[in-house]
Backbone as JSON Lines, residues from 0, in Angstrom:
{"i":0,"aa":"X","n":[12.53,14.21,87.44],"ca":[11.8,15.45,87.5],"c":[12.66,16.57,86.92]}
{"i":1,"aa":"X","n":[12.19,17.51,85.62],"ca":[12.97,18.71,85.7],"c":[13.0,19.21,86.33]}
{"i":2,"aa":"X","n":[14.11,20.13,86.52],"ca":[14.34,21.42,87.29],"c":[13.99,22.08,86.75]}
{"i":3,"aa":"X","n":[13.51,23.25,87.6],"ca":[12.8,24.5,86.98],"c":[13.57,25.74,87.6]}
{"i":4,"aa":"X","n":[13.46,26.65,86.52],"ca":[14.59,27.53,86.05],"c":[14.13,28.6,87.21]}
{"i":5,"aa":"X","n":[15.39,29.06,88.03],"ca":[15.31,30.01,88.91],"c":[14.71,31.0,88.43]}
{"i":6,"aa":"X","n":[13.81,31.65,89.56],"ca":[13.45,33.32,89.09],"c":[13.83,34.14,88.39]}
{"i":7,"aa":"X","n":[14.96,34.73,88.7],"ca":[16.27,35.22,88.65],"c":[16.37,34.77,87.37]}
{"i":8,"aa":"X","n":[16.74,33.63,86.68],"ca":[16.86,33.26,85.53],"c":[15.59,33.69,84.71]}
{"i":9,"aa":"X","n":[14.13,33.49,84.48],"ca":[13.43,33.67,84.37],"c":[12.79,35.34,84.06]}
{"i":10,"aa":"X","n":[13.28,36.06,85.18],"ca":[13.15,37.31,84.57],"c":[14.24,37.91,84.2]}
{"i":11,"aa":"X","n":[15.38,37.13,84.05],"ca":[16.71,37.96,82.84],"c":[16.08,37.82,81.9]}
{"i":12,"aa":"X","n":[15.88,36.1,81.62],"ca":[15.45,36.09,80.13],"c":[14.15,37.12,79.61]}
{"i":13,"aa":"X","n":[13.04,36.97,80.44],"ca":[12.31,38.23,79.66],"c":[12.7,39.37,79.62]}
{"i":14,"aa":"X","n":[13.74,39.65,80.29],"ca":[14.13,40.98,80.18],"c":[14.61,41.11,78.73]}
{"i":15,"aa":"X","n":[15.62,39.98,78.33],"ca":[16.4,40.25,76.95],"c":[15.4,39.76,76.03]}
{"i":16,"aa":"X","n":[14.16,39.47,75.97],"ca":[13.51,39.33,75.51],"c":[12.31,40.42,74.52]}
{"i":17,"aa":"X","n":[12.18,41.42,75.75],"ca":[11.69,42.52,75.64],"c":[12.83,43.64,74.84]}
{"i":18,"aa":"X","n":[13.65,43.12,75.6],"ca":[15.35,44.34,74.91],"c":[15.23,44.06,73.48]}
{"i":19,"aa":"X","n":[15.16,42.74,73.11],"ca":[15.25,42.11,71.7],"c":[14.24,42.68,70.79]}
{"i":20,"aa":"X","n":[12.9,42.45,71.56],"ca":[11.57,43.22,70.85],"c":[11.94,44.46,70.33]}
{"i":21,"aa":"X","n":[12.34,45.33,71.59],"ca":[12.54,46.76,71.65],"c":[13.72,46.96,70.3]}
{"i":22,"aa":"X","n":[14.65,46.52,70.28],"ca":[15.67,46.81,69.04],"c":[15.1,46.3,67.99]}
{"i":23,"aa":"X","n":[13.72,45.17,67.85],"ca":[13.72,45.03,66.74],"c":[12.67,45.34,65.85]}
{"i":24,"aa":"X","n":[11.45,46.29,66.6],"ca":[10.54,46.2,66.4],"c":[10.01,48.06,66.25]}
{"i":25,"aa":"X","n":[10.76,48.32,67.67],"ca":[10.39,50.01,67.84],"c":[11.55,50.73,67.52]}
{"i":26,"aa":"X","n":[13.03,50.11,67.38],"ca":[13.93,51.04,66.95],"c":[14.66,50.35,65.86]}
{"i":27,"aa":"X","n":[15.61,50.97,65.24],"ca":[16.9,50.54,64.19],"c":[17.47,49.41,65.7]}
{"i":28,"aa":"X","n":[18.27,48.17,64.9],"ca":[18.88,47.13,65.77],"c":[20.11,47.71,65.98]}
{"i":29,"aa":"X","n":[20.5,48.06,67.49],"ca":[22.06,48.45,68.0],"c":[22.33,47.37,68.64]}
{"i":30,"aa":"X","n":[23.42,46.45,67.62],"ca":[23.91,45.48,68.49],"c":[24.83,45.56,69.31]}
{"i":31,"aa":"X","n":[25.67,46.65,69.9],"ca":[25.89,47.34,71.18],"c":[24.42,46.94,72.19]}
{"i":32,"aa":"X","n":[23.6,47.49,72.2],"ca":[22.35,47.51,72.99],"c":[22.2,45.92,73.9]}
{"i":33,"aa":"X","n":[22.64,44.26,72.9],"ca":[22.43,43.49,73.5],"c":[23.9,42.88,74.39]}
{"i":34,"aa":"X","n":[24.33,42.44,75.28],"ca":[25.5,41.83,75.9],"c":[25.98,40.84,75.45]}
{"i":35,"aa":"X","n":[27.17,39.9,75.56],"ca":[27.42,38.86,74.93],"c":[26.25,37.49,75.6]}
{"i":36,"aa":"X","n":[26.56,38.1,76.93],"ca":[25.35,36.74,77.14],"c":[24.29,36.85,76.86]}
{"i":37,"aa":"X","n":[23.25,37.71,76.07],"ca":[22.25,38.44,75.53],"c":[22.14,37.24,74.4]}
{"i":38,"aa":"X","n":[23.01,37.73,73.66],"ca":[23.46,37.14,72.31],"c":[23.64,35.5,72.5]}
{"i":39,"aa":"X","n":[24.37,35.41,73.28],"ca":[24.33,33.76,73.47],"c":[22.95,32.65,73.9]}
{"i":40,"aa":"X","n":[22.33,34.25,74.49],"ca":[20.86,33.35,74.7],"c":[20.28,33.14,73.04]}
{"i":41,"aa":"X","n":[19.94,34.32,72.74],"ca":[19.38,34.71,71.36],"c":[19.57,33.01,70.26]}
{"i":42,"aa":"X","n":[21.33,33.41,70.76],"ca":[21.73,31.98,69.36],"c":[21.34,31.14,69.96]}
{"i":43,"aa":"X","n":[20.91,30.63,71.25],"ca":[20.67,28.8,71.8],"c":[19.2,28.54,71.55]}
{"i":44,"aa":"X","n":[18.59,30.25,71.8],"ca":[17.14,30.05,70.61],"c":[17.13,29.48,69.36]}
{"i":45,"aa":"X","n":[18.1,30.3,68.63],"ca":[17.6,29.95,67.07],"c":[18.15,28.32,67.17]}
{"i":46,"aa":"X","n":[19.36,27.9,67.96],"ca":[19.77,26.92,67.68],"c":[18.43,25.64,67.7]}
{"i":47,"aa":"X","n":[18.19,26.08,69.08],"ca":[16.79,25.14,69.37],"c":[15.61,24.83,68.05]}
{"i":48,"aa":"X","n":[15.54,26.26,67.27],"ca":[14.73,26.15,66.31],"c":[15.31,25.6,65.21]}
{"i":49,"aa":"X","n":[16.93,24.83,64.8],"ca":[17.3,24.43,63.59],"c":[17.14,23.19,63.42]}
{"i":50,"aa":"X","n":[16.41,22.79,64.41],"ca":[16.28,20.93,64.46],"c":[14.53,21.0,63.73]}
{"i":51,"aa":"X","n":[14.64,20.18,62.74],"ca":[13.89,19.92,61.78],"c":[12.42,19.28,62.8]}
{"i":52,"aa":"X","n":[12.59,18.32,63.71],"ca":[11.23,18.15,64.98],"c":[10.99,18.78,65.53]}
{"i":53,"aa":"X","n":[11.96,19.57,65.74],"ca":[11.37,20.72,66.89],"c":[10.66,22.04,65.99]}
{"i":54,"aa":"X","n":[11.08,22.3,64.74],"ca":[10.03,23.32,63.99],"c":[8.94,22.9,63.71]}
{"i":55,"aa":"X","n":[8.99,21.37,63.52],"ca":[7.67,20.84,62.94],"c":[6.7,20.9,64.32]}
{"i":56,"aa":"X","n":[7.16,20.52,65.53],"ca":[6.1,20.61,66.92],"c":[5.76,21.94,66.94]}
{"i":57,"aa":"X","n":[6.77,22.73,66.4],"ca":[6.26,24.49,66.88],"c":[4.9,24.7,65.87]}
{"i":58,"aa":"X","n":[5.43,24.42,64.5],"ca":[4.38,24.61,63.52],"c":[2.92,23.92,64.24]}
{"i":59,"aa":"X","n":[3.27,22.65,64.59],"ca":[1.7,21.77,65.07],"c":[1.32,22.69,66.12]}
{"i":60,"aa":"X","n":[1.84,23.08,66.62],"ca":[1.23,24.25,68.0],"c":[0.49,25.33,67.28]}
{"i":61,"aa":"X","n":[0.87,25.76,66.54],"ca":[0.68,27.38,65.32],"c":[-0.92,27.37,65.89]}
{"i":62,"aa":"X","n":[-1.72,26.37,65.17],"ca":[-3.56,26.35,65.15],"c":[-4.16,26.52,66.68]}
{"i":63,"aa":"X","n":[-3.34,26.32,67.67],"ca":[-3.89,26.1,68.96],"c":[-3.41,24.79,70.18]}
{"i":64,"aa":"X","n":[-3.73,25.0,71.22],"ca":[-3.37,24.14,72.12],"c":[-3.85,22.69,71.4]}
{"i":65,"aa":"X","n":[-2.51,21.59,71.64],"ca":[-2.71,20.18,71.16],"c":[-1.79,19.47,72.21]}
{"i":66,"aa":"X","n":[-2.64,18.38,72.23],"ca":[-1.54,16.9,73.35],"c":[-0.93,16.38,72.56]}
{"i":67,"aa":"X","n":[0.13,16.33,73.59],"ca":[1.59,15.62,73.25],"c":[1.56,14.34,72.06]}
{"i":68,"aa":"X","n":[0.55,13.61,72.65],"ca":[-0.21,12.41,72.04],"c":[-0.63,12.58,70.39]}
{"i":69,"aa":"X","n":[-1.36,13.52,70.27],"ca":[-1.57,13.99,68.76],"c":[-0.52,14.84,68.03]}
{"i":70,"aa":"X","n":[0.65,15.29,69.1],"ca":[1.68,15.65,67.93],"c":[2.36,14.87,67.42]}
{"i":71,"aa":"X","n":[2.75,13.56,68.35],"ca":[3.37,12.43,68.07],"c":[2.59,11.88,66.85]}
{"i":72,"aa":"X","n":[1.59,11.48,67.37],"ca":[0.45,10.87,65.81],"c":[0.66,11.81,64.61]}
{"i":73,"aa":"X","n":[0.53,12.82,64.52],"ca":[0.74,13.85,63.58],"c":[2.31,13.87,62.55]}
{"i":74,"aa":"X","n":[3.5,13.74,63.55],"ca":[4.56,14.09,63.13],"c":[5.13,12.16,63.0]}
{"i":75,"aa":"X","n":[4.53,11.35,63.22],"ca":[4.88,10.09,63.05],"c":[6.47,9.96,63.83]}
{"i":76,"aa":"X","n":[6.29,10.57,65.26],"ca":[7.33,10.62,66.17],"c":[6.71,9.65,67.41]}
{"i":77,"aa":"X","n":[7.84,9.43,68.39],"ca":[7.34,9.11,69.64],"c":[7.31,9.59,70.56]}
{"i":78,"aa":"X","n":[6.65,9.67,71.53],"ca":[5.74,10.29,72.41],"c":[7.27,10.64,73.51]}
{"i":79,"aa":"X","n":[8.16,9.67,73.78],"ca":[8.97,9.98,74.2],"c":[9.59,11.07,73.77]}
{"i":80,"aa":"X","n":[10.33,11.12,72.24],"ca":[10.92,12.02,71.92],"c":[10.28,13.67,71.68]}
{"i":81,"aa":"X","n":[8.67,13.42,71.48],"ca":[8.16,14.68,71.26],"c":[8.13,15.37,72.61]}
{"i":82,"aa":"X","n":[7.96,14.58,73.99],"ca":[7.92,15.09,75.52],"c":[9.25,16.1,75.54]}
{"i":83,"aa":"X","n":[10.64,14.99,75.36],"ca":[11.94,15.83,75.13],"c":[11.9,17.02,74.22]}
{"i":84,"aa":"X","n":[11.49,16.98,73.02],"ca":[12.18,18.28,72.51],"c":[10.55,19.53,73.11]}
{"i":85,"aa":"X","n":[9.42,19.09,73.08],"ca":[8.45,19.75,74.33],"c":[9.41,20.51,75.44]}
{"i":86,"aa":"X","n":[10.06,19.69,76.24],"ca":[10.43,20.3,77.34],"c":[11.76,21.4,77.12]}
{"i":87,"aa":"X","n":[12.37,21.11,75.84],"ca":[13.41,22.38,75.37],"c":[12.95,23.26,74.92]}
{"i":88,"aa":"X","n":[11.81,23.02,74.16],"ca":[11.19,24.69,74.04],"c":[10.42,25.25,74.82]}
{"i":89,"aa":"X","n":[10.12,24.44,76.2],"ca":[9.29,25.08,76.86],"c":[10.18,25.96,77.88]}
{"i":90,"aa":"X","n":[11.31,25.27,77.84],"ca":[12.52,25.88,78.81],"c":[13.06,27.37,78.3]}
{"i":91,"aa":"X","n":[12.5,27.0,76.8],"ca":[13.11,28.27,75.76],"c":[11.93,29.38,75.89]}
{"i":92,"aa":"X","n":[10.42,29.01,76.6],"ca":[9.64,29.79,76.58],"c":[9.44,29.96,74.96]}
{"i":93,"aa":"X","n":[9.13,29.02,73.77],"ca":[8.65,28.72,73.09],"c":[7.14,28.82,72.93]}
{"i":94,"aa":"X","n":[7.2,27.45,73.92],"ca":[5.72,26.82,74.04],"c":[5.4,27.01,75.62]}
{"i":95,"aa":"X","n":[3.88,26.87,75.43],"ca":[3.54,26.53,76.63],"c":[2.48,25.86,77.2]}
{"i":96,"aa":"X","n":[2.21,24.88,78.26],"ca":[1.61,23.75,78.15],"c":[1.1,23.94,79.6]}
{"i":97,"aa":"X","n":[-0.53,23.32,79.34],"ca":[-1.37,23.43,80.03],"c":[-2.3,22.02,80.37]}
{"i":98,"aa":"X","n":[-2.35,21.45,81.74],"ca":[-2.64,20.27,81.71],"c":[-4.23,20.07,81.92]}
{"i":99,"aa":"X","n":[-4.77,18.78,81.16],"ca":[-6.26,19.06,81.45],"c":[-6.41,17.52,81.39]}
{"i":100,"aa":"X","n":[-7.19,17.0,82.61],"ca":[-6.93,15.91,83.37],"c":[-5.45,15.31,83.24]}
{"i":101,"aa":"X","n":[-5.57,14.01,82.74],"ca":[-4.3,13.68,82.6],"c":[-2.73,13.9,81.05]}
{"i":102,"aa":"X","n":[-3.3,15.03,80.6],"ca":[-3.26,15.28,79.17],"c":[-2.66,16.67,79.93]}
{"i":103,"aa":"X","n":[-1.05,16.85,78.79],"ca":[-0.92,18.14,78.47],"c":[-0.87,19.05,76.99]}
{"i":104,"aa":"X","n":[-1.8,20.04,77.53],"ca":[-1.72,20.58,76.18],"c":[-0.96,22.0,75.76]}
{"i":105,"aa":"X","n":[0.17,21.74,74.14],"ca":[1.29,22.7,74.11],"c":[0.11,23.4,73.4]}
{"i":106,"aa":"X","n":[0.48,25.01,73.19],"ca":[1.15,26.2,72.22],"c":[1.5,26.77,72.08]}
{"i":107,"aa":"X","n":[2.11,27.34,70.85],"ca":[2.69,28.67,71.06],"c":[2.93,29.59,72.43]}
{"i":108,"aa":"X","n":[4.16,30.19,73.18],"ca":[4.22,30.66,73.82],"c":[3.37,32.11,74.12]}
{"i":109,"aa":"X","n":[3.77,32.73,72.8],"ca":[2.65,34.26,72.54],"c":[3.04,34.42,71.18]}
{"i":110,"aa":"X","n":[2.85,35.99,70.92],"ca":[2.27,36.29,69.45],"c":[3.73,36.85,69.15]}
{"i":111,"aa":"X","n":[4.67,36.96,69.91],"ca":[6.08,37.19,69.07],"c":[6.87,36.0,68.37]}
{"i":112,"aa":"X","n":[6.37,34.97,69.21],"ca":[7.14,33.56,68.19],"c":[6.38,33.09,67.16]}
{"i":113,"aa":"X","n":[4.96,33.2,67.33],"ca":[3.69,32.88,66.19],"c":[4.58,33.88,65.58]}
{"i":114,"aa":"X","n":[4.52,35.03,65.45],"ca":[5.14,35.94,64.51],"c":[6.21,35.81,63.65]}
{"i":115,"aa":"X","n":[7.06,35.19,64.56],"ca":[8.17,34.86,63.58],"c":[8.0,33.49,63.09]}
{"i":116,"aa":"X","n":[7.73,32.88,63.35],"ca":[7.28,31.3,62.55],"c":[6.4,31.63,61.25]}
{"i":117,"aa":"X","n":[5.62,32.37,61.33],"ca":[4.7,32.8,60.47],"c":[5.75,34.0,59.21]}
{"i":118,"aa":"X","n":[5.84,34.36,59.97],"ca":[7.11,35.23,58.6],"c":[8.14,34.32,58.18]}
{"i":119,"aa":"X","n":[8.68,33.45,58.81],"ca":[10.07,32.8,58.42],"c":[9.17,31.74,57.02]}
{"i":120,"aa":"X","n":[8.11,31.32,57.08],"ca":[7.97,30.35,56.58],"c":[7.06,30.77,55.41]}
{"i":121,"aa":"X","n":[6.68,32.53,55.75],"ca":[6.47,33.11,54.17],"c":[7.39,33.76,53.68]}
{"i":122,"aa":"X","n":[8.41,33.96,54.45],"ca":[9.71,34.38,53.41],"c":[10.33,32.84,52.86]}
{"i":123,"aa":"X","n":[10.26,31.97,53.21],"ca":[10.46,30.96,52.41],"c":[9.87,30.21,51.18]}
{"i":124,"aa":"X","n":[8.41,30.96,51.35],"ca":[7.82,30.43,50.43],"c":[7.31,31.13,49.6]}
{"i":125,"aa":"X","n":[8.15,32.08,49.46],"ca":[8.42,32.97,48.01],"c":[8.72,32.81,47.19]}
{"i":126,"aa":"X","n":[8.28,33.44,45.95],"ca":[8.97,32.96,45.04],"c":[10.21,33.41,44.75]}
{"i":127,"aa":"X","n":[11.33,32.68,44.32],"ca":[12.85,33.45,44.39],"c":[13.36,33.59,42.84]}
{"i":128,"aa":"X","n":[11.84,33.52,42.01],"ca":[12.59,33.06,40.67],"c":[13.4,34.31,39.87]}
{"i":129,"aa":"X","n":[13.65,35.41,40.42],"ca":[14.37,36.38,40.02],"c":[15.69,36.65,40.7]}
{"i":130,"aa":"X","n":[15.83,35.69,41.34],"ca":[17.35,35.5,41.72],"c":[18.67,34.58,41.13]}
């Protein structure tokens, strides 16, 4: 059984979550403004997002709630391994999953990670031919 992340834990992280928004969205970024353990959360995010399965499950989430079962079919993974990296982004408040009978279904956490998935992957798919 996982453990599930103390309160306490739970509303730090949205706190630096919101802090993060706030520097990056409504003001110029003062990286003074975030703490080192701020920052260390921040990077175990992006880290979470540099694994090539785990962007591809985020992307399969993008359209709407889907079972575990059809991301596996989708990403030609196993059901085992898609549950695991599931449960790191859900820990990351990534995703989030909702059970309906015996079926759970992920997506997207909210519209700040859609957001950035959605920009990261049209700044990539730019054209760079003037560089």
């Amino acid at each position: 059984m996982t453990p599930r992340r103390p309160k306490a834990v739970a509303a730090k992280q949205s706190e630096i979550a919101n802090r993060v928004r706030t520097a990056v969205f409504d003001e110029p970024l003062d990286h003074s403004s975030l703490s080192h353990h701020e920052i260390t959360i921040l990077a175990e995010t992006f880290r979470l997002l540099g694994d090539p399965s785990r962007l591809k499950i985020l992307l399969s989430c993008l359209a709407g709630p889907i079972s575990v079962g059809d991301i596996a079919e989708r990403l030609d993974l196993s059901l085992s391994l898609v549950s695991h990296h599931l449960r790191l982004l859900r820990g990351a408040r990534l995703v989030k999953g909702e059970r309906q009978a015996k079926q759970i279904f992920y997506e997207i956490a909210d519209q700040h990670v859609s957001q950035v998935l959605q920009d990261m992957a049209t700044h990539v798919s730019e054209d760079h031919a003037d560089e």
